[in-house]
C-alpha positions as CSV (number, residue, x, y, z in Angstrom):
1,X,0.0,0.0,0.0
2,X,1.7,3.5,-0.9
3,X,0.1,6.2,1.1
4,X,0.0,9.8,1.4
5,X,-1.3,12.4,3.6
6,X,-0.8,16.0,2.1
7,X,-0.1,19.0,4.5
8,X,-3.1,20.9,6.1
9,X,-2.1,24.0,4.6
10,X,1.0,23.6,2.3
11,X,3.2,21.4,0.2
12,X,6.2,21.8,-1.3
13,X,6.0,20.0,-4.8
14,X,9.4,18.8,-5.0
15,X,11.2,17.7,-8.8
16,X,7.6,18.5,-10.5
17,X,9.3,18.4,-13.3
18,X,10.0,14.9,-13.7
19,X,8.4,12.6,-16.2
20,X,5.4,10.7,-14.8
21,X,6.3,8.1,-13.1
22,X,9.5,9.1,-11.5
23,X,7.8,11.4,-8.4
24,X,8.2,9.7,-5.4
25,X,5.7,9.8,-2.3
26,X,8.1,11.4,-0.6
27,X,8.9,14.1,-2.5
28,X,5.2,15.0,-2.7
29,X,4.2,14.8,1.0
30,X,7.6,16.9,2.2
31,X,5.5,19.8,3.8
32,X,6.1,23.8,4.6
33,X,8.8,24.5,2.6
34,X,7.5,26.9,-0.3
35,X,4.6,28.0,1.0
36,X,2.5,25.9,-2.3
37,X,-1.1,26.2,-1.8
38,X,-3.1,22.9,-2.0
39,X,-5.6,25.2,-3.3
40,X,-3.5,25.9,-6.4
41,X,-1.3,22.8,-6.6
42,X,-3.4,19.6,-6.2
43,X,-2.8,18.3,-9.3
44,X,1.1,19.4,-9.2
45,X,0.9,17.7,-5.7
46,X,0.2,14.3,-7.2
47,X,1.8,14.2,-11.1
48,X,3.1,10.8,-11.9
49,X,1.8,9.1,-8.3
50,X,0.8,5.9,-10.3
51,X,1.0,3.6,-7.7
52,X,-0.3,5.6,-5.1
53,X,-3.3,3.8,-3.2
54,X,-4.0,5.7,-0.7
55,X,-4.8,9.7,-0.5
56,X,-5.7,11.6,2.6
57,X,-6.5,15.3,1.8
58,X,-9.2,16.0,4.7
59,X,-8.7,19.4,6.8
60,X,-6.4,21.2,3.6
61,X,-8.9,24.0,2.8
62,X,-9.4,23.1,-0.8
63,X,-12.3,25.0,-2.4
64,X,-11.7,23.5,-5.4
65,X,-10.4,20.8,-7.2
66,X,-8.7,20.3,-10.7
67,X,-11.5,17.7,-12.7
68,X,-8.5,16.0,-14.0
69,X,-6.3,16.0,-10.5
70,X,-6.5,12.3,-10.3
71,X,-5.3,11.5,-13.9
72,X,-2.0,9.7,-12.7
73,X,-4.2,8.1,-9.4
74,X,-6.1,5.1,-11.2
75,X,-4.8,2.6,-8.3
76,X,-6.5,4.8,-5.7
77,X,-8.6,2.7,-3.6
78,X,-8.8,5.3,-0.5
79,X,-9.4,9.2,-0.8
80,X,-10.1,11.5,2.2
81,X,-11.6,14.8,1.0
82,X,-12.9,15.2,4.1
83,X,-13.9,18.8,6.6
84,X,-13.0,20.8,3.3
85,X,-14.6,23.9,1.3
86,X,-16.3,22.0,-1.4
87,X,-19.7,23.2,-3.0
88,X,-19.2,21.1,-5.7
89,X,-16.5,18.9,-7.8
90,X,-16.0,18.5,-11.5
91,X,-17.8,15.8,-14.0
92,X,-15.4,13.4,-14.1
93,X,-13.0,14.8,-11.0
94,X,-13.6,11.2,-8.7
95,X,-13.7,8.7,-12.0
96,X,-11.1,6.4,-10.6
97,X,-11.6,2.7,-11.3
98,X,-10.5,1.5,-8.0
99,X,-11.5,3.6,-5.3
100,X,-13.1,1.8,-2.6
101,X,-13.7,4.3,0.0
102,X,-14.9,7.6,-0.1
103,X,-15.0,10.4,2.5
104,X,-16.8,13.3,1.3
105,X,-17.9,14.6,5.0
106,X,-17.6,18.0,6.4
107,X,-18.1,19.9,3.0
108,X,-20.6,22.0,0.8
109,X,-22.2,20.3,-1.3
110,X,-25.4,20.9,-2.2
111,X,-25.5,17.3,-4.4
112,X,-23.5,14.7,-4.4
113,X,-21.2,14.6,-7.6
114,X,-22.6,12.2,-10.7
115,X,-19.3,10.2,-10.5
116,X,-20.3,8.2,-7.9
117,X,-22.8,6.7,-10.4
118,X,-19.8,4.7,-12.1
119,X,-17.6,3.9,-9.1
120,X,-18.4,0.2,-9.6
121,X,-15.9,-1.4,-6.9
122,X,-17.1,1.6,-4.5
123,X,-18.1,-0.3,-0.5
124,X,-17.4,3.0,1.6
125,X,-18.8,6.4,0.7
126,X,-19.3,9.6,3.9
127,X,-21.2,12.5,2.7
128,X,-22.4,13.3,6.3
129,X,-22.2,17.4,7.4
130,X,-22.9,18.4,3.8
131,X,-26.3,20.3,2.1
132,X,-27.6,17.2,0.5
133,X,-31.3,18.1,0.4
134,X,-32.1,14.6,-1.7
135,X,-29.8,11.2,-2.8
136,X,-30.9,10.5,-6.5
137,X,-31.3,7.0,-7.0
138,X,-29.6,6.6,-10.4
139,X,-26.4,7.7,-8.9
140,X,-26.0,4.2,-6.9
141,X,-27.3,2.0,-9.6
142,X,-23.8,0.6,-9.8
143,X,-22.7,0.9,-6.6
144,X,-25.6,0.1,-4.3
145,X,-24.9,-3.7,-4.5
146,X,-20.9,-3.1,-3.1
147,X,-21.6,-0.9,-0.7
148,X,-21.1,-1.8,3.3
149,X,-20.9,1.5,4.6
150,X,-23.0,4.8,3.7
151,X,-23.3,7.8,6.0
152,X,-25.7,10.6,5.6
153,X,-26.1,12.5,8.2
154,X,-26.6,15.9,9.3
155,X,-27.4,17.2,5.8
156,X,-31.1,19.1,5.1
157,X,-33.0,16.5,3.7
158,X,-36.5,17.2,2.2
159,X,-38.2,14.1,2.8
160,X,-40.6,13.3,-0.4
161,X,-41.1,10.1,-2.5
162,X,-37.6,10.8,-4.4
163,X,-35.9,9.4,-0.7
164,X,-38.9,6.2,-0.4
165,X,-35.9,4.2,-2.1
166,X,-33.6,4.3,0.5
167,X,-35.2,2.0,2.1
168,X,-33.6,-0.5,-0.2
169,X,-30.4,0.9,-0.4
170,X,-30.2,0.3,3.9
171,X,-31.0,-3.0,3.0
172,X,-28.6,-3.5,0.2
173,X,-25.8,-2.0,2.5
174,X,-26.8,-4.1,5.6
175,X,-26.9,-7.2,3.6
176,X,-23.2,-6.7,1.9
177,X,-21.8,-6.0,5.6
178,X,-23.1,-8.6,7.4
179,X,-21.7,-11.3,4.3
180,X,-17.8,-9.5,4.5
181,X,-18.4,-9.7,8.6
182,X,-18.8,-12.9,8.8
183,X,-16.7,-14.0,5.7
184,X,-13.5,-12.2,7.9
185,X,-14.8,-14.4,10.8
186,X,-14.7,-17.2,9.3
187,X,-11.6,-16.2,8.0
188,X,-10.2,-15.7,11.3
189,X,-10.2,-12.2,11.1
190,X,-11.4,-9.8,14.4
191,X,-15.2,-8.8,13.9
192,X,-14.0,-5.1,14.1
193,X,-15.5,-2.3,16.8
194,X,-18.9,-3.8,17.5
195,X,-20.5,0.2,17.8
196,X,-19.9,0.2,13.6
197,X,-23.1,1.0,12.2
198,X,-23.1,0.6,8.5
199,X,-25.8,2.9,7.4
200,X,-26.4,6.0,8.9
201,X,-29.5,7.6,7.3
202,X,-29.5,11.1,8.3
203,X,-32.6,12.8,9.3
204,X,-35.5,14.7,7.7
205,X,-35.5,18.7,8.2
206,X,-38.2,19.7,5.8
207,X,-41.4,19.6,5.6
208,X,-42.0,20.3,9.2
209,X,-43.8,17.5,9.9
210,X,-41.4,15.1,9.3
211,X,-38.4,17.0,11.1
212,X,-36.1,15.1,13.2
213,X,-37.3,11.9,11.9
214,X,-34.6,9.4,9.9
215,X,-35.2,9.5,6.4
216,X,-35.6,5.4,6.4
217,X,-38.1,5.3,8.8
218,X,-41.0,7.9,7.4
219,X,-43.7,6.0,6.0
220,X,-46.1,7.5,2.7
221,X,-47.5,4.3,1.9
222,X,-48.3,6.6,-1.8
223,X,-44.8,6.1,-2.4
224,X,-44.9,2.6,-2.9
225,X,-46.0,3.5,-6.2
226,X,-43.3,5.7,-7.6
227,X,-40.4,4.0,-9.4
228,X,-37.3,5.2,-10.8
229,X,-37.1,5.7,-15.1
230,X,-34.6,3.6,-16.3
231,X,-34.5,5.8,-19.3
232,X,-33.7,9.3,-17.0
233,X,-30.8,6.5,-14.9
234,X,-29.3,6.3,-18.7
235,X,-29.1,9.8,-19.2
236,X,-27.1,10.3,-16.1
């Protein structure tokens, strides 16, 4: 696993010059010394990091992010993007083959970026602490079947008939964690901290009525009659 953990406010990108392929971890993660702002300098930050699996930029400020910063990145399996400035990221910014987890938490965003929609070998995704007023279905087509581990909340949830399918997601989620738990057991792996909760739901805040309740547990027995287009998932 090659790992890397960029400074909270600044990186020196060392030898970004080389051909891609030739940076070393190293050389990207040594902090403070030219006062380079992540801001500016993601994607110098990471240039030629092919093998590079693991990415932790939580807590560096970004406001914004390159859409092709993870070009070099496409063994990423783990990427922390975590308590940052984000309203919003690029079409195409997170379209990384292997990436397995997903921490999105402590942002801005007001919806949660299409990508996410192709990250087939996806199991971990945080958007908790965000603006998410809905979770579009279609976006989790591919990914709702992986998935072990999906929090949501504290965001500002309208709770309508375009949520009624989470229901199923939960259940997807559930199901693929309790099958890995108890495949590690089996395989004489530790069961993990037993507090774990894979799905958090989150919690409705409009309309009134429903505020305060979890978004899985409402109940509009009309809703049972709404179903997703598969043409409008195809456009997505």
């Amino acid at each position: 696993m090659v790992s890397l953990a960029v400074s909270t406010q600044y990186t020196n990108v060392a030898d970004r010059h080389q051909p891609a392929g030739h940076r070393t971890t190293a050389q990207a993660a040594h902090c403070a010394k030219k006062n380079y702002k992540l801001t500016n300098g993601v994607t110098q930050v990471l240039y030629g990091l092919v093998n590079l699996t693991v990415l932790r930029l939580d807590e560096s400020r970004l406001d914004h992010i390159d859409h092709d910063v993870f070009r070099d990145t496409r063994r990423l399996e783990t990427l922390d993007l975590a308590d940052n400035r984000l309203t919003s990221l690029p079409p195409g910014t997170l379209l990384v083959p292997a990436l397995r987890d997903l921490s999105l938490d402590g942002n801005r965003l007001h919806a949660i970026p299409p990508d996410v929609g192709f990250l087939r070998a996806l199991r971990r995704i945080d958007l908790s602490y965000n603006r998410l007023r809905t979770v579009d279905r279609c976006l989790f087509q591919a990914a709702d079947w992986t998935l072990d581990y999906v929090n949501l909340r504290e965001n500002p949830f309208h709770c309508d008939c375009q949520l009624f399918w989470l229901r199923a997601l939960r259940a997807g989620v559930l199901s693929q964690w309790a099958d890995r738990r108890a495949a590690r057991l089996a395989g004489g792996a530790r069961g993990g901290r037993s507090g774990a909760v894979p799905f958090v739901p989150g919690k409705c805040w409009t309309p009134s009525t429903l505020r305060g309740i979890a978004i899985t547990n409402w109940l509009d027995l009309d809703c049972l009659s709404v179903k997703v287009s598969a043409e409008r998932c195809d456009r997505i």
